[in-house]
C-alpha positions as CSV (number, residue, x, y, z in Angstrom):
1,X,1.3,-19.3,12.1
2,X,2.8,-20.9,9.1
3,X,2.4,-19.2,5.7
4,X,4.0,-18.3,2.5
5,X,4.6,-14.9,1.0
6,X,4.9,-14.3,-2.6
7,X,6.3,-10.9,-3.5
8,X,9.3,-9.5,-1.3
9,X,9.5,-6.0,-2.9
10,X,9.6,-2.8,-0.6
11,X,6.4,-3.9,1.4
12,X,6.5,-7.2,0.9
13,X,10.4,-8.1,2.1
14,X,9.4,-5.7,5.5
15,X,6.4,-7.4,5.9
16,X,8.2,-11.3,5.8
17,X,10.7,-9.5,8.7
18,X,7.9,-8.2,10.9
19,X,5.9,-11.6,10.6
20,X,9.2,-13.3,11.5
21,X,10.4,-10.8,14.1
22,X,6.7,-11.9,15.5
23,X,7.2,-15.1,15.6
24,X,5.5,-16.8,12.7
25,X,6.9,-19.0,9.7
26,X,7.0,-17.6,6.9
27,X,8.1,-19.5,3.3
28,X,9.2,-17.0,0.8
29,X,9.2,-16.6,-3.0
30,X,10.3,-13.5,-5.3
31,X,11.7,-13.2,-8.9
32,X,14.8,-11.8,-7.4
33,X,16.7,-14.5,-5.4
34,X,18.3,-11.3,-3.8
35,X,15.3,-10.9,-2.2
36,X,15.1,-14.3,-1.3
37,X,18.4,-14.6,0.4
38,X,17.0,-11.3,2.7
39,X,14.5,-13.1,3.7
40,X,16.5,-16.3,4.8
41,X,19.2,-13.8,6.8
42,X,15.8,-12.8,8.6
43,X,15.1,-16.8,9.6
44,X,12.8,-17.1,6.5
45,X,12.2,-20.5,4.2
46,X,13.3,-19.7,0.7
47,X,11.7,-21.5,-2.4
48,X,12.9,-21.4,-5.6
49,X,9.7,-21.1,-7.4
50,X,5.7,-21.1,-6.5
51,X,5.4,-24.6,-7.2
52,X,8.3,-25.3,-4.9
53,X,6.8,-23.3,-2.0
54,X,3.6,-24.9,-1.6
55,X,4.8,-28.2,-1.0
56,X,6.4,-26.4,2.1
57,X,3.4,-25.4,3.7
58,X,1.1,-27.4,6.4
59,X,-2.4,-28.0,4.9
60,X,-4.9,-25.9,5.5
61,X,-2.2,-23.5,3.6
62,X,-2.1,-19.7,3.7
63,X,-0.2,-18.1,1.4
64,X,-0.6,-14.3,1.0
65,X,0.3,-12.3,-2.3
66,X,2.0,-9.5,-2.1
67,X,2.5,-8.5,-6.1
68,X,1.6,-5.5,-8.2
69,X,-2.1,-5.5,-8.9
70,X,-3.2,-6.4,-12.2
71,X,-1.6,-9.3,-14.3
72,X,1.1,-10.0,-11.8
73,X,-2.1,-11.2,-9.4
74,X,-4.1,-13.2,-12.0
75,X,-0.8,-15.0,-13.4
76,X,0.4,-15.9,-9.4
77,X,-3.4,-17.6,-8.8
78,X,-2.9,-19.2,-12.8
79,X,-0.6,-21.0,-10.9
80,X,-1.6,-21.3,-7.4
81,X,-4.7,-22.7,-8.8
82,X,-3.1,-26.2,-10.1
83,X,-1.0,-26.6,-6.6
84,X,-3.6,-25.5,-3.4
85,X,-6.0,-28.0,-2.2
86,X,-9.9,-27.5,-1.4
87,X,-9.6,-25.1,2.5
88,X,-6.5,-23.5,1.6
89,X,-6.4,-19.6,1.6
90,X,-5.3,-16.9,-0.4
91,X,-4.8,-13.3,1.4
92,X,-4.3,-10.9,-1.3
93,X,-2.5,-7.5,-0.6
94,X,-1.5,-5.9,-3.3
95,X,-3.2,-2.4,-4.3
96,X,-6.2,-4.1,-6.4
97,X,-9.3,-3.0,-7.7
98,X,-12.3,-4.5,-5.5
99,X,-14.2,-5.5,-8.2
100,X,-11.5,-7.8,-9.8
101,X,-11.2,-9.2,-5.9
102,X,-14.7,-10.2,-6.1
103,X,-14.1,-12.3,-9.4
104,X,-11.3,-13.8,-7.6
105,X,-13.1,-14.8,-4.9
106,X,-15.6,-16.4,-7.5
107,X,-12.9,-17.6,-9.7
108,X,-11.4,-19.7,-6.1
109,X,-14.3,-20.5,-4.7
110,X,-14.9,-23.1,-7.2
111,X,-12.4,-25.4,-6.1
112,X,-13.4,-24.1,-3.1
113,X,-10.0,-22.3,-1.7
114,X,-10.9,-19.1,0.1
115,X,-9.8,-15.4,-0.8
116,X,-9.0,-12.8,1.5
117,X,-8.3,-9.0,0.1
118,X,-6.4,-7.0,2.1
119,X,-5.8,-3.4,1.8
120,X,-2.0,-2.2,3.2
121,X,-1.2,1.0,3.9
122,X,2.0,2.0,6.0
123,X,4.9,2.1,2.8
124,X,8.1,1.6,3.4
125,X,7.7,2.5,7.3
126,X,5.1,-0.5,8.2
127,X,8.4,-2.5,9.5
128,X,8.7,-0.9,12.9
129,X,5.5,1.4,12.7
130,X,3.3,-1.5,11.8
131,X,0.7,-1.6,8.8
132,X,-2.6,-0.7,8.8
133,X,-4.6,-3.4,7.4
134,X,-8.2,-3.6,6.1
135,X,-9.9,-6.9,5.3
136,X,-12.7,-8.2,3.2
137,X,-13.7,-12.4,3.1
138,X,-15.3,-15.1,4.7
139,X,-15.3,-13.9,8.8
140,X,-15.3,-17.4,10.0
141,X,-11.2,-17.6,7.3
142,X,-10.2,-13.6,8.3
143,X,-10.6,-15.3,11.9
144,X,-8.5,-18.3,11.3
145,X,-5.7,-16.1,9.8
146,X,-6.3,-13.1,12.3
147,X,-2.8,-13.3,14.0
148,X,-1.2,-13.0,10.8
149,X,-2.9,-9.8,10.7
150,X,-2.3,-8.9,14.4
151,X,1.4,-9.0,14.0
152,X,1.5,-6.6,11.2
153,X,-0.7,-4.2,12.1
154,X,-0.8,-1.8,15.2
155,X,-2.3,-1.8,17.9
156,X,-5.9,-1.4,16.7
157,X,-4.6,-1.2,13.2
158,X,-6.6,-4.1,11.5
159,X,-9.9,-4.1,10.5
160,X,-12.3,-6.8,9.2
161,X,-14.5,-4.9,7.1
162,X,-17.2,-7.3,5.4
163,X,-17.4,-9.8,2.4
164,X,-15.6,-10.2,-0.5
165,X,-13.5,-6.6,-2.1
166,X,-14.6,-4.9,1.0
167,X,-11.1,-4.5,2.5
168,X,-9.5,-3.3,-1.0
169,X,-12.5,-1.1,-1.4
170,X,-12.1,1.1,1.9
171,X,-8.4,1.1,1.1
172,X,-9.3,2.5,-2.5
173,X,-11.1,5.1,-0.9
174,X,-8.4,5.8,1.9
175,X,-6.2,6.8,-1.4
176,X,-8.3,8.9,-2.6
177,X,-9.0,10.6,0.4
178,X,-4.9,10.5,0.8
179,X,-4.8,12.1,-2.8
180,X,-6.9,15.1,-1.4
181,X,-4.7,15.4,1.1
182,X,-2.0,15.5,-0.2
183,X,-3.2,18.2,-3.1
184,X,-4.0,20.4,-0.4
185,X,-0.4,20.5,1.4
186,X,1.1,20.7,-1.7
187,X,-1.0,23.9,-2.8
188,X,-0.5,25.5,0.8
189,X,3.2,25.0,0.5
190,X,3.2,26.5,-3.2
191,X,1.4,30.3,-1.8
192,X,3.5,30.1,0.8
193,X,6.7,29.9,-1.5
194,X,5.1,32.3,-3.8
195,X,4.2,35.1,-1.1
196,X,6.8,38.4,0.0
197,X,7.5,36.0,3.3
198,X,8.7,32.6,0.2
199,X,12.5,33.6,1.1
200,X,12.6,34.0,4.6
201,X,9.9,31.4,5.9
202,X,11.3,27.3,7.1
203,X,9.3,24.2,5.7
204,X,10.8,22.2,8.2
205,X,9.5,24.0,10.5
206,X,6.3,25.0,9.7
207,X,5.3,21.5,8.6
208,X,6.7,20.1,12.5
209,X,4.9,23.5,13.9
210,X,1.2,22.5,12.6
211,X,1.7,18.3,14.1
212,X,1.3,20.7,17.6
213,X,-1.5,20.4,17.9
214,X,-3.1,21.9,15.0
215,X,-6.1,20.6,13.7
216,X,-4.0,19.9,9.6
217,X,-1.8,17.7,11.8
218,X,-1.1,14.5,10.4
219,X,1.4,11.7,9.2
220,X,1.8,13.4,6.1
221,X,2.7,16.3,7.8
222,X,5.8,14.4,9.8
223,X,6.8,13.1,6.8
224,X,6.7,16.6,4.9
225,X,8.9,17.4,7.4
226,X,11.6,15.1,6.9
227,X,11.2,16.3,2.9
228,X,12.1,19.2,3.7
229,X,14.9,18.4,6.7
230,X,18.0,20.9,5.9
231,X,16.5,23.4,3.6
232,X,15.7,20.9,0.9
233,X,14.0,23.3,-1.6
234,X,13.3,20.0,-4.0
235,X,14.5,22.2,-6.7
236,X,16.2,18.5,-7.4
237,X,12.4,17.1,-8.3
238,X,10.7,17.3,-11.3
239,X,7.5,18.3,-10.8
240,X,5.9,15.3,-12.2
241,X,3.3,13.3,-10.1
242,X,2.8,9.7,-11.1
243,X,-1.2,7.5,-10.2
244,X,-0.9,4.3,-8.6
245,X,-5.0,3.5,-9.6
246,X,-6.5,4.0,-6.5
247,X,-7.2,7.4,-6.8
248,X,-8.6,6.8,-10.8
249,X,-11.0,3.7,-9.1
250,X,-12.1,6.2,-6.2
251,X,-13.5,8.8,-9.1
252,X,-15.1,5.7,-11.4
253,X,-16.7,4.8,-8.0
254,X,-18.1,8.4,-7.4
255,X,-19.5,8.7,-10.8
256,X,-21.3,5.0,-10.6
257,X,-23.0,6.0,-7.3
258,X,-23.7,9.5,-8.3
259,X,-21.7,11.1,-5.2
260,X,-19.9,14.1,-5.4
261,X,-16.6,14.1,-5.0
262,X,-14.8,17.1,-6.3
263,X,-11.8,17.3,-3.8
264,X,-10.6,13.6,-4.8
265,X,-10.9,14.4,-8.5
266,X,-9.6,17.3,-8.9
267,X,-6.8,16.4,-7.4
268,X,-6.1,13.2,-9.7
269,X,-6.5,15.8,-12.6
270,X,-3.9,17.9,-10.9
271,X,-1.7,14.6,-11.0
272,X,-2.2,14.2,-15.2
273,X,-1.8,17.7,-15.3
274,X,1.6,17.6,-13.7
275,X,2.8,15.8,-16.5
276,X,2.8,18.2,-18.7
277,X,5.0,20.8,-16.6
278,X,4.0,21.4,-13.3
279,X,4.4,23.5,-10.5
280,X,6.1,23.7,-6.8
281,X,3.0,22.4,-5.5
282,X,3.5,18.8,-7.7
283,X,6.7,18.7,-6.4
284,X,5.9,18.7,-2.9
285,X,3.3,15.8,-4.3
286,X,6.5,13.9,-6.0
287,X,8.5,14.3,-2.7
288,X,5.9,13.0,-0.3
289,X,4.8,10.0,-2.7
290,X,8.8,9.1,-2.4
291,X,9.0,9.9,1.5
292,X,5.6,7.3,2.5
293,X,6.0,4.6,-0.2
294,X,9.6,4.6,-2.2
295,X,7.8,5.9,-5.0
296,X,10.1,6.9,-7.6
297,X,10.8,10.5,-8.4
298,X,12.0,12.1,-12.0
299,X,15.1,14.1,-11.2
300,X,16.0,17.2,-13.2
């Protein structure tokens, strides 16, 4: 398929590359013409601007946004708005809040171009592990794009998950749950550390001990164990854990449908409470936010 991707950050550049790699023509557009020039060497179009990309593309268009959520979003379809043509389609796949992806749908539908929210998760590894991708629109339009979304995901890595903000709403809650998660490991790690065996005992390989079959295995567990590859104590990490939204949305969501969900808050409190001087345990969070998704880290 033909399409055009606005956004090559550290998902989005990866994501141009595997489409490519799969065959597919892609027209890319990013701030940085560093970026841009990347995804040329990979056999990508480059445009110099939104405006100049569109033109480039076959109608019925496709062109997928891949730009932090929030403004970035709204001022990309400010513009996409004056330039696509009635049947067109916009796949959004940025970390947004499903709610706003419902008014975007609305705010589209009235020149009657079609939104698709997709949820991404895979970070900086989706390039050869693929990305898992959940999807929320129109059935008949997630069809028509579907082997856009068969070439980035998996094998049995995409799902289409309902109407409008479904797909960015399961991948809010797959955060949360991930921010749960990843509180747990961290605090494990931490009595561990703190206990008479702290000096003696291997991260490394404890972390690639329990993906043998234990039932804590998990991807997060692999990556753990490339944090702490060589004896890395992290004593180079602040232990300062930053929120992407998700995890914030996942508690607001809880609290509107009256469902308890103590785990998933208490460990985005555990994040603001980092901030403020933290423990091992946050820095095992910092680490593992850097290892899956490039997140930054505060150094000491």
């Amino acid at each position: 398929m033909q399409l055009g991707m606005i956004g090559l950050g550290k998902m989005g550049l990866n994501m141009t590359r595997r489409l490519l790699r799969g065959g597919h023509e892609v027209v890319a557009f990013d701030l940085s013409g560093d970026a841009i020039r990347e995804a040329e060497k990979e056999g990508g179009k480059g445009a110099a601007s939104i405006a100049a990309l569109v033109p480039m593309l076959t109608a019925p268009r496709t062109v997928w946004l891949m730009v932090p959520a929030g403004k970035p979003v709204d001022d990309a379809l400010d513009t996409l708005l004056g330039l696509l043509q009635p049947g067109d389609t916009v796949i959004e796949g940025g970390n947004s809040y499903y709610k706003d992806s419902i008014a975007r749908r609305d705010r589209l539908a009235e020149k009657d171009i079609h939104f698709v929210d997709a949820g991404v998760s895979g970070g900086i590894w989706g390039l050869d592990n693929g990305y898992c991708l959940m999807v929320g629109g129109e059935k008949d339009v997630c069809a028509r794009v579907e082997p856009i979304f068969t070439t980035l995901a998996p094998p049995n890595g995409y799902l289409y998950c309902g109407s409008a903000g479904s797909g960015h709403f399961v991948k809010m809650v797959h955060n949360g749950i991930e921010y749960g998660m990843m509180a747990a490991y961290g605090e494990g790690f931490e009595l561990m550390k703190a206990s008479r065996y702290g000096s003696t005992l291997d991260f490394e390989k404890i972390a690639h001990l329990w993906n043998q079959g234990s039932v804590v295995r998990s991807w997060l567990l692999e990556l753990l164990e490339n944090v702490f590859k060589d004896g890395n104590d992290l004593s180079d990490i602040k232990p300062y854990v930053e929120d992407s939204g998700e995890g914030r949305w996942t508690v607001q969501q809880a609290v509107e449908t009256a469902v308890p969900a103590p785990v998933i808050t208490a460990a985005l409190f555990q994040r603001f409470a980092s901030r403020e001087g933290g423990a091992y345990s946050n820095q095992v969070l910092a680490a593992l936010r850097n290892e899956f998704g490039g997140h930054r880290v505060a150094k000491k």
